[in-house]
C-alpha positions, 0 to 999 in steps of 0.5 A: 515493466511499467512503474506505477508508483515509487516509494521512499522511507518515511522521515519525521522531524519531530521522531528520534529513532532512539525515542520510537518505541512505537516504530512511528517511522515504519523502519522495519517496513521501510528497512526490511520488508521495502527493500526485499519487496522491491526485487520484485517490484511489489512495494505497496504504497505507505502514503507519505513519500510515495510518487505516483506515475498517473498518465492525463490522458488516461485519468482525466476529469473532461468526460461524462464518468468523470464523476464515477472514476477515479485512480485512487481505490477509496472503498478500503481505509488503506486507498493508497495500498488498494491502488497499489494492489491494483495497479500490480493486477494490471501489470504495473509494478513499483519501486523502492527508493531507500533515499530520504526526500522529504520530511513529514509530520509524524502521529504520535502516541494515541494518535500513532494507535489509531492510525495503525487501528485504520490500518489492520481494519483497512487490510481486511476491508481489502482482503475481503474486496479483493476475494469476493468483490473484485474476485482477484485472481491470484489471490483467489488462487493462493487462498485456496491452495492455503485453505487446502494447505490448511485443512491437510494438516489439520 
C-alpha cells in the first residue's frame, strides 16, 4: 500500500495536560481513536503535525489547469480531513505515529470552541459532498445499509 500522509499527536507548549479540561491536545483522538485507525490505515488528517507525501511530478503548477488543481479539498472547513478522505477512495492509506515531533501554538478558551464549531460544520459540509457531490462509493453504500438498519427498527 501507498502512504499518502502521516500523522503524529498534537503538542502544545502553552498546554498542561492536568489544565486541558477542553481536550485542547485531542488525547482522546491521538491516544484512542489513532492508534486503532492506524491498523487499517485510515488516520484522517488533524492539520498540525500531519506529513503529507505529494509526488511533483503528479501535482505541479507548470500546465494550463494549474490554476483549477489542487491536492488539497478546499470545498469543506475540514480541507486536511476531505484530502485524507480522498485520498483513501483512491487507494492511498496513512500512518499513525505516536512520537511527538513538533510543538505547536495551541487556541485556547473561546478560541478552542470555535475551532472545534468549524470543525462539527466541516464534518457535515463533507458528508454532504461526499454523498451527493462526489457520490463516494462506499459511503453511498453504508448510508443505505444504516437508513435500511434504521427503518427495520423503527
Amino acid at each position: 500500500d501507498q502512504v499518502c500522509m502521516v500523522q503524529a499527536p498534537q503538542s502544545f507548549a502553552s498546554v498542561k495536560l492536568d489544565d486541558d479540561i477542553l481536550d485542547v491536545t485531542n488525547g482522546m483522538c491521538f491516544n484512542v481513536m489513532n492508534v486503532i485507525r492506524n491498523r487499517c490505515g485510515g488516520v484522517t488528517s488533524c492539520g498540525t503535525n500531519a506529513i503529507w507525501h505529494i509526488n511533483g511530478k503528479d501535482f505541479s503548477r507548470l500546465d494550463d489547469a494549474s490554476v483549477t488543481s489542487e491536492y488539497f479539498d478546499s470545498r469543506t472547513k475540514i480541507e486536511d480531513t476531505a484530502s485524507t478522505h480522498i485520498n483513501f477512495c483512491k487507494g492511498l492509506r496513512s500512518v499513525y505515529v505516536q512520537e511527538k515531533i513538533s510543538t505547536g501554538i495551541a487556541k485556547l478558551n473561546a478560541d478552542y470552541l470555535c475551532a472545534m464549531q468549524r470543525w462539527a460544520e466541516g464534518a457535515v459540509q463533507l458528508f454532504w459532498l461526499q454523498m451527493f457531490v462526489d457520490r463516494t462509493g462506499p459511503l453511498v453504500v453504508f448510508t443505505c445499509f444504516a437508513g435500511i438498519f434504521m427503518g427495520t427498527i423503527y
